[in-house]
C-alpha positions in Angstrom: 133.1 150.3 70.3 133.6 152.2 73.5 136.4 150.3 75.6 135.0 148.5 78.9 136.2 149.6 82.2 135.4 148.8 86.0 132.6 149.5 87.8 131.1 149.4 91.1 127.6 148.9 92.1 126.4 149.2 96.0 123.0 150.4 97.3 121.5 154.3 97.9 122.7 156.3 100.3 121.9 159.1 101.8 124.6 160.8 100.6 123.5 160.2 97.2 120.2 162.2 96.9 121.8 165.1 95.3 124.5 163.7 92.9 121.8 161.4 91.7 119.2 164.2 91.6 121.8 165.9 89.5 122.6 163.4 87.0 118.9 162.6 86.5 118.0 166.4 85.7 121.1 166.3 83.4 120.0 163.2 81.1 116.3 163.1 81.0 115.1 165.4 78.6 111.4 164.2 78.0 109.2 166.8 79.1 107.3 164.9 81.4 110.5 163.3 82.7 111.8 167.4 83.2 108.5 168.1 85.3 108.5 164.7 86.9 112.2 164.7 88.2 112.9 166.6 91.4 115.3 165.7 94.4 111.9 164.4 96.3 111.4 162.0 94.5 115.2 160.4 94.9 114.6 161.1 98.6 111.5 159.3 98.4 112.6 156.2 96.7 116.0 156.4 99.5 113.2 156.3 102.5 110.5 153.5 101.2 111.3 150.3 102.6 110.2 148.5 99.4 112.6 150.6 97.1 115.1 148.9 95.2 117.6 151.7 94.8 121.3 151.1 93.3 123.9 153.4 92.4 127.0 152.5 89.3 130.2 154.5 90.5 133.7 154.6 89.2 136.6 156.1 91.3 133.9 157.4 93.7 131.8 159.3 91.3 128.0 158.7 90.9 127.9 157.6 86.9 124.3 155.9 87.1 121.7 155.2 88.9 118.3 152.9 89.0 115.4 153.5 91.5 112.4 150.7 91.5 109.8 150.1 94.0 108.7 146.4 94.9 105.1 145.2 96.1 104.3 142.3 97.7 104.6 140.2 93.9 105.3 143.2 91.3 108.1 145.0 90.8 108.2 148.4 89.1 111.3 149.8 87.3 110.8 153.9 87.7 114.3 155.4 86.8 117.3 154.4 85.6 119.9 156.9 83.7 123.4 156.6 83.0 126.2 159.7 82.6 126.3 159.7 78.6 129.9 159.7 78.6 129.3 155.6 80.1 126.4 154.8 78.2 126.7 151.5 76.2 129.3 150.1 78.4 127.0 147.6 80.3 126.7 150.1 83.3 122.6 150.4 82.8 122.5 146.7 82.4 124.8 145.6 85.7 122.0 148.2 87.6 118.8 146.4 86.2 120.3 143.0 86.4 121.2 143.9 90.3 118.0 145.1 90.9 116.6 141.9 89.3 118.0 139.9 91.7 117.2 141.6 94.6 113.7 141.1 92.9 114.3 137.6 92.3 115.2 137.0 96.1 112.0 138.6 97.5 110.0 136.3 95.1 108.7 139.5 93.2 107.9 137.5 90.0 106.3 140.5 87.7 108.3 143.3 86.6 106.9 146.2 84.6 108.2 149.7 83.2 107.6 152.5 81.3 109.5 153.8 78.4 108.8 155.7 74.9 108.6 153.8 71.6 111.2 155.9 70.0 113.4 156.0 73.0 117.0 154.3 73.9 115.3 153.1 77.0 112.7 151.1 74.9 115.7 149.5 73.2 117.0 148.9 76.6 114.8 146.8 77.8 113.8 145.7 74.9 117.2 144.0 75.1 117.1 142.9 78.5 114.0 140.9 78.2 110.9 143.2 78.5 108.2 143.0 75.9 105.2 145.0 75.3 102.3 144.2 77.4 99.5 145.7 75.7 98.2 148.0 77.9 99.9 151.0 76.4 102.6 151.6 74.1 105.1 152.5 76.5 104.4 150.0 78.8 106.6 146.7 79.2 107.0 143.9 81.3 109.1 141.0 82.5 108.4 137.7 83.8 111.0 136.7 85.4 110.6 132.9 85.2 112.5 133.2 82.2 114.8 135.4 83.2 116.0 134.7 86.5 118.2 131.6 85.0 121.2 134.0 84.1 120.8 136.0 87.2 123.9 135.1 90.0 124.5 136.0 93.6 126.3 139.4 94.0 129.3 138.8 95.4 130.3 140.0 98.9 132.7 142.2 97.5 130.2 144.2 95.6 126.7 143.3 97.1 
């Protein structure tokens, strides 16, 4: 088991749009991730006022990354990739649970993604509460009534 190590998680900058661009276009590997994935859309997502944009980085280096957009009740979890040399070490999970609670604090009470059925991101979230919703295989959703109870405050030294 990989050893566990310290972390920081803090809000999209500016200054992020191209190392997160980059370590996007170095993990996802779907084709229609591949044509999907360009530095517009991280700029995009950094510009919306309803974004939900976090960066993971240890000893000032960008090692993940999750960008969701909010609605007025739904929340949508678009992208979320971690370097693969910090995978499994809780880094992916400490950006969706963040992201949760900002969720959480606007009242956004539905949460939905996409991910493949044979992917590690299915297991992801999978793990972290979403379930299937029906409407396509790769589709999944949250409610967070019943998730929000292990959800705490960020605290001010890592908002």
């Amino acid at each position: 088991m990989p050893k566990k190590f310290e972390f920081y998680i803090r809000n999209l900058s500016v200054d992020d749009i191209d190392p997160v661009f980059e370590l996007g276009r170095s993990i996802f590997d779907w084709p229609t991730e591949r044509v999907l994935w360009n530095e517009q859309i991280v700029r995009w997502y950094y510009e919306q006022s309803k974004a939900v944009c976090f960066v993971a980085e240890k000893e000032s280096i960008i090692i993940g990354f999750i960008l969701c957009f909010a609605t007025q009740s739904t929340g949508r979890v678009e992208w979320v990739a971690v370097d693969s040399m910090f995978q499994n070490q809780g880094v992916a999970t400490g950006l969706l649970r963040r992201s949760l609670l900002v969720f959480r604090l606007n009242k956004i009470t539905d949460i939905s993604t996409l991910a493949r059925d044979d992917g590690k991101a299915n297991i992801f979230f999978m793990q972290n509460g979403f379930q299937s919703n029906g409407l396509r295989k790769t589709e999944m959703s949250l409610e967070m009534g019943s998730f929000s109870k292990g959800l705490k405050q960020p605290s001010s030294a890592n908002p």
